[in-house]
C-alpha positions as CSV (number, residue, x, y, z in Angstrom):
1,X,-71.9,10.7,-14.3
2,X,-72.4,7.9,-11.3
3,X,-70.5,8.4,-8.6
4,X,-69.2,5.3,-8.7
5,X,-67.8,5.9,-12.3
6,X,-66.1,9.5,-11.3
7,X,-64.2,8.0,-8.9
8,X,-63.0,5.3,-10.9
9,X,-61.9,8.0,-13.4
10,X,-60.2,10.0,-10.8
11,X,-58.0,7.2,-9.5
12,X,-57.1,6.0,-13.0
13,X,-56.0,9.6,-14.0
14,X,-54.4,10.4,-10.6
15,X,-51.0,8.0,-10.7
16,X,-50.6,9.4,-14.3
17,X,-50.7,13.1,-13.1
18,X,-48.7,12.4,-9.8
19,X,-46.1,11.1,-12.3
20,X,-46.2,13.9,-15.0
21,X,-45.8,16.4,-11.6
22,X,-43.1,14.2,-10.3
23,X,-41.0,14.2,-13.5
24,X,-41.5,18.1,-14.2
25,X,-39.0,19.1,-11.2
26,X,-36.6,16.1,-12.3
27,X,-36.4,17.8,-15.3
28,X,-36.0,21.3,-14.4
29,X,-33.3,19.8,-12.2
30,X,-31.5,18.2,-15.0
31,X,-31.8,21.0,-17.5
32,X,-30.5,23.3,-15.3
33,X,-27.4,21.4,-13.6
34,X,-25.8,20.5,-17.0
35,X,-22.4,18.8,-16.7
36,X,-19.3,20.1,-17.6
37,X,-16.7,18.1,-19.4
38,X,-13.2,19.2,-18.5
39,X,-11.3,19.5,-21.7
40,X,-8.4,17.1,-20.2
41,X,-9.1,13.9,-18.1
42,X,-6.5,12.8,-15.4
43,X,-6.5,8.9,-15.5
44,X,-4.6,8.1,-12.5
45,X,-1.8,9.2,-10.5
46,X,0.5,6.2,-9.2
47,X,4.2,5.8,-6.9
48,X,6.5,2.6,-7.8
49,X,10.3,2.2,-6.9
50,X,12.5,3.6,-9.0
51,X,14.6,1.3,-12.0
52,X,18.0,1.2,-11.0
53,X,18.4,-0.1,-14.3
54,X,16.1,2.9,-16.2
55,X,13.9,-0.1,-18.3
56,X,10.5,1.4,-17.0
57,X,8.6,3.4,-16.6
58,X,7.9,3.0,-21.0
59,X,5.6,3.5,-23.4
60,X,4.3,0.8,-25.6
61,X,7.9,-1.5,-24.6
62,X,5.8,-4.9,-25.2
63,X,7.1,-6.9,-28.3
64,X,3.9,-8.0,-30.1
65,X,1.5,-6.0,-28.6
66,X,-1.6,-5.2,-30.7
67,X,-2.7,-2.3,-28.2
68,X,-0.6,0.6,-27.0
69,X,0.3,-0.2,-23.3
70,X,2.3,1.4,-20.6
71,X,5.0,-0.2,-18.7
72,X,5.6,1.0,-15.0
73,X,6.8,0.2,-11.6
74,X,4.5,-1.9,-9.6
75,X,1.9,0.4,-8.4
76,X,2.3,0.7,-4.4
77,X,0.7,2.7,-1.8
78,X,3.0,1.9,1.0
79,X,6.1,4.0,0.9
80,X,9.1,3.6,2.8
81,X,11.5,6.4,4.2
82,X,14.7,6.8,2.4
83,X,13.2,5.2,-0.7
84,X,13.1,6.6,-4.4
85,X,9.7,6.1,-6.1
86,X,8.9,7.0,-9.6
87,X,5.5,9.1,-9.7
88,X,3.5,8.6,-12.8
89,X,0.3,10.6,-13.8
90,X,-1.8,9.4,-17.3
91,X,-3.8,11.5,-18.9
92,X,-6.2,11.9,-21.9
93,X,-7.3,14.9,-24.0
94,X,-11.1,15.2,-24.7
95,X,-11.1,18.5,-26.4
96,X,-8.6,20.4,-25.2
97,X,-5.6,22.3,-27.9
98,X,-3.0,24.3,-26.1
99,X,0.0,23.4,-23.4
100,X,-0.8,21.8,-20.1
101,X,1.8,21.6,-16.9
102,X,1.3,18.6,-14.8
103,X,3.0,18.8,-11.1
104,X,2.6,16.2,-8.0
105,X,2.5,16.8,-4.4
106,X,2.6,14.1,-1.8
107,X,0.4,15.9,1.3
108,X,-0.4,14.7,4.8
109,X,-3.0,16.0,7.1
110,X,-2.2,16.8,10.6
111,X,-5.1,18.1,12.9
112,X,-6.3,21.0,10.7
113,X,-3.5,21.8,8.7
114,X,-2.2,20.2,5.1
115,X,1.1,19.9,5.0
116,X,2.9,19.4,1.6
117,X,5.8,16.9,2.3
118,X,6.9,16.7,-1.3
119,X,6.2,19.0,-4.5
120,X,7.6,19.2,-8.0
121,X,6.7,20.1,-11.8
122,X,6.7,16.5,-14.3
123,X,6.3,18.4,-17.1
124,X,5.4,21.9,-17.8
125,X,4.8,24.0,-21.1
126,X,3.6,20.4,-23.6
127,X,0.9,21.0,-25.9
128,X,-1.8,19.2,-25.6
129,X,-4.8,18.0,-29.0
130,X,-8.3,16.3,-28.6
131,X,-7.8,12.8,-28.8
132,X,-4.0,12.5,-27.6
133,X,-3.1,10.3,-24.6
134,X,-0.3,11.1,-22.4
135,X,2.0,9.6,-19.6
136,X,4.5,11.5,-17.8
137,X,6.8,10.7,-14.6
138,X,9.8,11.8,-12.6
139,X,11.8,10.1,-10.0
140,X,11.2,12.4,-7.1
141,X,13.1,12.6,-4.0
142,X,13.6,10.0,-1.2
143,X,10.1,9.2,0.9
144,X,10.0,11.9,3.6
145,X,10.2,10.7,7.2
146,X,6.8,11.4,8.2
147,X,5.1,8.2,9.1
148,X,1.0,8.1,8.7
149,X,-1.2,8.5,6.0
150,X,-0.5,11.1,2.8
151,X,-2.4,11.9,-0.2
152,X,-0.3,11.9,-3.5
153,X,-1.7,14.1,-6.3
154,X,-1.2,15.0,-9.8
155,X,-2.3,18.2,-10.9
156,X,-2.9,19.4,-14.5
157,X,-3.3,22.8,-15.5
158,X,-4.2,23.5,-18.6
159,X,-5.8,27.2,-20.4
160,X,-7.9,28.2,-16.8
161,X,-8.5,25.1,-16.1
162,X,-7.5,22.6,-13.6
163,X,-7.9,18.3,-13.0
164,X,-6.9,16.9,-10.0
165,X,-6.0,12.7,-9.3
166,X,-5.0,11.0,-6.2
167,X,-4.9,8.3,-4.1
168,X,-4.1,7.6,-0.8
169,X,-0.5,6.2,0.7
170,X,1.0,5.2,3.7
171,X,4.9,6.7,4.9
172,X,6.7,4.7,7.0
């Protein structure tokens, strides 16, 4: 074979073999790191003020509605001292039977040590199906004084297994 004709065929067969090597660890990678699928799904975690009047939070409360729908507190992430807020965690069951306990903690961080402000169980002992979708609250206690930033989490446990949501609020 000319020389000229070998190298050609060397440089049209090296890009394919460069990217048959390159996707041969991509692959291992994937096959190996598969994902796991928690059996329940947290959808969010969320503090409003408390209904003096006890209208909301509710489930599916909108005359008409073609969808099922959720009625809550306006979502905030600033809370203020003294204040009653209504903590509300959604979830959704993927494949999950058996009961579940969902608590909340409201946490803040000073220097190198978590301290947990607020704690409390929402629901505890509810038995949970593939498919079901569920929203539970509780009115917790006042809004420590402990101005600065806090993390507000809902924790479901469910067989072994534990979800975790949060989001991020500020005390004053």
């Amino acid at each position: 074979m000319p020389r000229r004709a070998a190298l050609a065929l060397f440089l049209a067969v090296l890009p394919l073999a460069q990217v048959v090597h390159a996707q041969e660890p991509e692959a291992a990678l994937t096959a190996a790191v598969a994902p796991v699928i928690p059996g329940i799904l947290p959808a969010f975690i969320t503090a409003g003020l408390s209904d003096p009047a006890g209208r909301v939070p509710a489930l599916n409360a909108v005359a008409g509605a073609a969808v099922a729908n959720l009625s809550i507190a306006t979502p905030t992430t600033i809370l203020t001292h003294g204040q009653h807020y209504t903590y509300t965690v959604a979830l959704q069951d993927n494949n999950y039977t058996g009961p579940y306990t969902i608590t909340y903690s409201l946490t803040q961080v000073s220097g190198t040590t978590t301290k947990t402000l607020q704690s409390a169980t929402i629901v505890s002992n509810k038995t949970a199906g593939p498919g079901s979708y569920w929203v539970w609250a509780i009115n917790a206690p006042a809004a420590p004084n402990y101005p600065g930033l806090a993390t507000l989490t809902g924790t479901i446990t469910y067989g072994k297994n534990v979800q975790k949501v949060s989001t991020q609020v500020l005390l004053k």
